[in-house]
N, C-alpha and C positions, 0 to 999 in steps of 0.2 A: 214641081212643088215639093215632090217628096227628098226629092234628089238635094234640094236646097236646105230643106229640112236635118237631115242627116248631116249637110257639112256642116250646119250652125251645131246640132249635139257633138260633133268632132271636136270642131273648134272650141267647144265652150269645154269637154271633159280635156284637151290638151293643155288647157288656159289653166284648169283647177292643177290637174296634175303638178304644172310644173313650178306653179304656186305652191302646193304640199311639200315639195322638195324644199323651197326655200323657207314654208315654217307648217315643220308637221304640226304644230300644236293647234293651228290655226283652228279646227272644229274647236278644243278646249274652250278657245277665247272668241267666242261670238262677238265679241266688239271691235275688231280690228281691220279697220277701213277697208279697201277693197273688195276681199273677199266675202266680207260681211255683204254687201252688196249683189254679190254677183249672187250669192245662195237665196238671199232676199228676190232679185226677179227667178231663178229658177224656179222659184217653187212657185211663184205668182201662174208663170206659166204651167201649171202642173207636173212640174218631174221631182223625181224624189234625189236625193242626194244621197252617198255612201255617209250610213249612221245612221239615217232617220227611220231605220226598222229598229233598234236598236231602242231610238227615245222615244219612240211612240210604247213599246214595250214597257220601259220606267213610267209613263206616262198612265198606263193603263192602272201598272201596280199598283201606284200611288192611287190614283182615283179610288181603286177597291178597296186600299184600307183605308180612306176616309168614307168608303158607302153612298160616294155618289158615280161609281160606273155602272156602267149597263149593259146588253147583251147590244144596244141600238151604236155604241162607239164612245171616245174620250168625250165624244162634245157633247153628248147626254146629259142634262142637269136633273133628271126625274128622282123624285124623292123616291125610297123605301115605302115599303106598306108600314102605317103605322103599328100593325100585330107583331112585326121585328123587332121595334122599341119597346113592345111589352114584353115578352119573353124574360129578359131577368129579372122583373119585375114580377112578373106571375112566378119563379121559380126562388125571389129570395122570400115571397110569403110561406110559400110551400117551405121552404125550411125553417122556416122561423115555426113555421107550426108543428112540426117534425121535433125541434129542439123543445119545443114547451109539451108537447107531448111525452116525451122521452126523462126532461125532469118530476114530471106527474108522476111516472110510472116509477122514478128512480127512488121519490118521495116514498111511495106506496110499500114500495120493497125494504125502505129504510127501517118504516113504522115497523111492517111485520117482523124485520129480523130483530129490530129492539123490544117487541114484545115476544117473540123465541125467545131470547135471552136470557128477559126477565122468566118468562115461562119453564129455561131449565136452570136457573137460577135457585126458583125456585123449589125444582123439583128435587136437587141435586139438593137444598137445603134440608128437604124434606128428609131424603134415603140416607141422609149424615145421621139426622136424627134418630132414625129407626137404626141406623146400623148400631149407633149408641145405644137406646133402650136396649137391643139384643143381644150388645156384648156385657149393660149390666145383669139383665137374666142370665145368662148365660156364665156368667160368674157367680149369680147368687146359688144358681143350679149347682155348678162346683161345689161350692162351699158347703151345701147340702148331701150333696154325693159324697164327699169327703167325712163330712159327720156321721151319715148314716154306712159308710164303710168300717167308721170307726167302731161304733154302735155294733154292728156285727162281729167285729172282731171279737171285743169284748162278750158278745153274745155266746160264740163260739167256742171261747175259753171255759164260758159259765156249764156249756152243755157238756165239752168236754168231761171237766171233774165229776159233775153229774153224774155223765154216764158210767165214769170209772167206780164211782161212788155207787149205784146201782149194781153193775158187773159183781163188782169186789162183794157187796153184801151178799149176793145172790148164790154166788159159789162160795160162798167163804164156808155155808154150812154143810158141805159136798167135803169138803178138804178137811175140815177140823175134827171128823170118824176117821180120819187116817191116824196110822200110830207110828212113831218114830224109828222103826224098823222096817222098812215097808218093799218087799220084794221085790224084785226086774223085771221078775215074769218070762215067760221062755219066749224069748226071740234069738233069730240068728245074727249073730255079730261080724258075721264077715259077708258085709258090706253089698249083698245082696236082695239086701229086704229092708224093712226100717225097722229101726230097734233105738227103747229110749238110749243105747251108748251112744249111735248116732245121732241122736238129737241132742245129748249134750254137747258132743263137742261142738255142731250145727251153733247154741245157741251160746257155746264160748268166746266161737266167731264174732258172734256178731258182739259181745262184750268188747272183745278186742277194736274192734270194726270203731264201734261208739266211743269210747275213750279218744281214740284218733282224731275223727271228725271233731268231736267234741273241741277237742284243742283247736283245730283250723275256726272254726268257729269264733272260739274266743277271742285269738290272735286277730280277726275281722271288726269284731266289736271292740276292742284296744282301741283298733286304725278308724275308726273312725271320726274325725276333725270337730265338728260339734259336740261337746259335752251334753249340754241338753239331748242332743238324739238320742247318746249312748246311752243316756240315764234313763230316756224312754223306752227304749228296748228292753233294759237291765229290770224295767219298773213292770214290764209287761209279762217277763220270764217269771220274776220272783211271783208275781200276785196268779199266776197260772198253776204255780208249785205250793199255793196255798198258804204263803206269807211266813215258811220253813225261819222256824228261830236256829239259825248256824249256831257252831260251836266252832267256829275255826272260818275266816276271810278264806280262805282256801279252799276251801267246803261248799263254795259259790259254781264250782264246778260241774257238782252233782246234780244243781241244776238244771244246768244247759242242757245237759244226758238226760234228764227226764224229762224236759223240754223238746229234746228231738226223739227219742222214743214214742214218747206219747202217741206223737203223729205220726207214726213208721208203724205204729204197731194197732192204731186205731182201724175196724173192722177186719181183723183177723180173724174171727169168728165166718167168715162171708166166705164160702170157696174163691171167691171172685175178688176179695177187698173190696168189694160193693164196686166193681167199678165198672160199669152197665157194658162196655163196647167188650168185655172179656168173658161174662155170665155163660154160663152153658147150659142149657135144657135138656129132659130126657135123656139121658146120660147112664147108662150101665153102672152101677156102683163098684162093681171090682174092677171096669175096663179103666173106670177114673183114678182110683187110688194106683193104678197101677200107671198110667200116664202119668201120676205126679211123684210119684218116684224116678219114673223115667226123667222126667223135666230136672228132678232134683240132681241123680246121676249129670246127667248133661252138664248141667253149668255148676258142679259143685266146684271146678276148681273157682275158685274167687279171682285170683289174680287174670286169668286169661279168659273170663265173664266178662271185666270190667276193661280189659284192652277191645274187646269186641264191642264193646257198648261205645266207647268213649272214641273209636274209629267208625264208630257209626255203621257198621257188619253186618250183613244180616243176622237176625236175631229173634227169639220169642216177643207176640205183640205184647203177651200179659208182662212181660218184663218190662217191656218201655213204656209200655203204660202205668207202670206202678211207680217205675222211674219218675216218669212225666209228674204225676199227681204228687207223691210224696213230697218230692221236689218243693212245690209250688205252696204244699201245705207247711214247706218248715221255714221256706223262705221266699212267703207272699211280694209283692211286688214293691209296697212300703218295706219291708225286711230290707230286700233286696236294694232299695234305693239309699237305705242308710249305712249298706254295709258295701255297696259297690260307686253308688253315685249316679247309677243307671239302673238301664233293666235289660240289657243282653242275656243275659241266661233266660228271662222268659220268654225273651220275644225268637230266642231261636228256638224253643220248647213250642211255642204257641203257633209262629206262622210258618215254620221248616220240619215241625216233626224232627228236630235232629236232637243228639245229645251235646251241648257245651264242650269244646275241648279248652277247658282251665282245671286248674289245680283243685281249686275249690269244688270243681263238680265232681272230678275223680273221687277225693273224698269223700263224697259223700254217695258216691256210686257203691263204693266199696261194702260203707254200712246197707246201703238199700238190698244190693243180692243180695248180703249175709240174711237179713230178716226175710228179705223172699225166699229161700231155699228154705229156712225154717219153716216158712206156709206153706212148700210147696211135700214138704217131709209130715210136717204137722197131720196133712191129706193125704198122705200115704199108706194111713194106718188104715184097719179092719176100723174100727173106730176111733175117730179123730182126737191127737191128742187134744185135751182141753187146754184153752190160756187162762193163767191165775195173776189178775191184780189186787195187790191190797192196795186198800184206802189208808189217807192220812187219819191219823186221830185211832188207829185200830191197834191193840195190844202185839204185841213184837213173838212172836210165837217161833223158834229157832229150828222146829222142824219143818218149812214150810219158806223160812224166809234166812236171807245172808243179809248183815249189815256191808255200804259199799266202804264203809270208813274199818279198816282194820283193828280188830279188836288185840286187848293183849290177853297176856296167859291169864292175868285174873278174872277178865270180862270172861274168857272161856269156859275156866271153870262153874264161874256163877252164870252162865248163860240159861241155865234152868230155873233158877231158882229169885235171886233177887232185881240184878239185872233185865230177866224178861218182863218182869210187874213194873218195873220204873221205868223204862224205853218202850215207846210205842211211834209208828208210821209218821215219820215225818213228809216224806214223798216216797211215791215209787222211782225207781232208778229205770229196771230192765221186771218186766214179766219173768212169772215163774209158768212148766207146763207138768201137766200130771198124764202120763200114757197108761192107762188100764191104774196099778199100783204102783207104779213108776212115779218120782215127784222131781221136776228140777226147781229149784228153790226161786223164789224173786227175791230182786236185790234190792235191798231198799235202804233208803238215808233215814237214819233213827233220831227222834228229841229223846233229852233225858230229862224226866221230871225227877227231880231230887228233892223228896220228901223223906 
């Protein structure tokens, strides 16, 4: 039985075979007579044919993505559990809820940053405003600082004369028992001790010294571009010199010169020029005259004083400090602004401690030793010589005082007599000093009252 079996699978796979040969397509085309037959009872009888592992396989695919195979075979028609048909449903509410949640929050964040907004809007409106209010205080403060700068200015002019006015009364009655002959007194003249010859020539220096600056001075106030400024400054000199009736537009010179003395020569009386960081205490009286001669010797020469200052050298502090101040007092920071455009000279004085290297400081370097060597000689003595200012308005008295306008032969002759009653102080020029009975005369700018 088996045996018979085996020759029909023979015969039946030799029968296909050699059918394939004559049309390989033949599985392709399931409808094509014979063959379609013979595959039809083969399978009746259960045997599988070459392919049909192959379309069972497609067979399967397909069922599984339609979601009707099974784990049981193709012929399975068992539905899915209905909770696989929910799942996208349960997961598009869940985003939908997800999305409306997410616009809630987006809302939320919207509101608050548009109320930030307005909130630094606001506030930034605010700090506008105050930054205004504080730049108009801040200007009216100027404006005030600026008045009451002036204010002292003017204050300052007033005490000056003042005090000149004081001074000059005070010793004037000291100087006026001197008689027109008046002796030198015995000092040594070679150059080892101080003697009024030394202090003249000291204080022809600085004659010299002044006249100089004086012109750089003026040639500054020329160049300056604003009329109005210049007229201000000119208005400031003259009403300080006491509203001086000239006799000569030339004669506006004498001014300036007693305009920068004044403050070169203001606290001369003070060993220190009152300037607090120089002052000395308990001090031996003949160890000090005798240091300030020495100081004098040191830096008498002028010229190689004022290369060491102006190189910025080491050097005595009371010098640079007398530098410093003086400086500042002949040409404050308004001065300086009208006469340079800036304030370089003070600001290297103020925040470098140095001296200026310009022309204009030179010059006026030159005049400040000369009058410091004079205070430093003045202290030299056994007893100090004294400083003699005459006031305006004071009778012209020719032992005692030089006119700075040269006189001629006839004003000389009459200098005693009718001249001196008609000519009296129109300004001081330069100080006069008296050592023991020694006198050097002050120079001074004379009115002529012609009656």
């Amino acid at each position: 039985m088996r045996r018979e079996s085996r020759r029909d699978d023979e015969k039946s796979a030799l029968l296909l075979h050699n059918n394939s040969r004559r049309n390989r397509s033949s599985l392709a085309k399931p409808g094509s007579g014979h063959d379609l037959k013979m595959q039809q009872q083969l399978r009746q009888e259960g045997r599988r044919l070459p392919g049909d592992h192959h379309l069972l396989q497609m067979q399967q695919q397909g069922d599984f993505q339609k979601g009707t195979f099974s784990s049981r075979g193709p012929q399975s028609s068992r539905k899915r559990p209905s909770t696989v048909a929910a799942v996208p449903i349960v997961l598009r509410e869940s985003k939908d809820h997800v999305i409306v949640s997410l616009k809630q929050k987006l809302e939320q964040l919207t509101t608050k940053v548009v109320i930030m907004q307005e909130q630094s809007t606001a506030a930034a409106s605010k700090e506008a405003q105050s930054i205004a209010r504080m730049h108009e205080i801040l200007e009216s403060k100027d404006r005030e600082i600026a008045s009451l700068r002036d204010q002292l200015a003017h204050l300052k002019t007033d005490m000056v004369v003042l005090k000149e006015k004081s001074v000059a009364a005070k010793s004037w009655s000291d100087w006026s028992t001197a008689t027109t002959t008046i002796p030198t007194g015995s000092y040594k003249d070679d150059d080892t001790a101080p003697s009024p010859k030394i202090l003249q020539y000291a204080t022809s220096a600085v004659k010299e010294a002044t006249n100089s600056f004086a012109k750089t001075f003026i040639q500054k106030m020329i160049q300056i571009p604003d009329l109005n400024n210049r007229k201000t400054l000119e208005d400031r000199i003259r009403k300080e010199s006491g509203d001086v009736l000239l006799s000569s537009e030339n004669h506006s010179k004498f001014l300036v010169q007693a305009f920068i003395c004044r403050r070169l020569y203001e606290g001369f009386e003070n060993e220190s020029f009152n300037i607090e960081s120089c002052m000395s205490w308990d001090v031996d009286q003949q160890q000090y005259t005798q240091a300030c001669f020495n100081q004098f010797q040191l830096y008498r020469r002028n010229t190689n004083t004022v290369s060491i200052l102006i190189n910025n050298e080491p050097h005595d502090n009371f010098l640079r400090q007398f530098c410093f101040q003086k400086f500042q007092a002949i040409v404050d920071e308004h001065t300086e602004l009208l006469l340079f455009g800036n304030t370089q000279h003070s600001a290297k004085i103020n925040r470098h401690k140095r001296h200026p290297c310009t022309e204009f400081y030179q010059s006026f370097c030159k005049l400040a030793v000369a009058v410091w060597l004079v205070h430093r000689l003045a202290f030299s003595f056994d007893c100090p010589a004294r400083i003699f200012r005459a006031r305006k308005g004071q009778a012209f008295q020719a032992s005692f005082m030089t006119s700075v306008v040269p006189w001629t032969m006839e004003d000389e002759e009459d200098a005693s007599s009718s001249f001196s009653t008609t000519s009296v102080v129109g300004v001081m020029v330069l100080p006069g000093f008296r050592v023991s009975k020694s006198i050097i005369e002050t120079q001074v700018y004379l009115e002529h009252n012609h009656t």
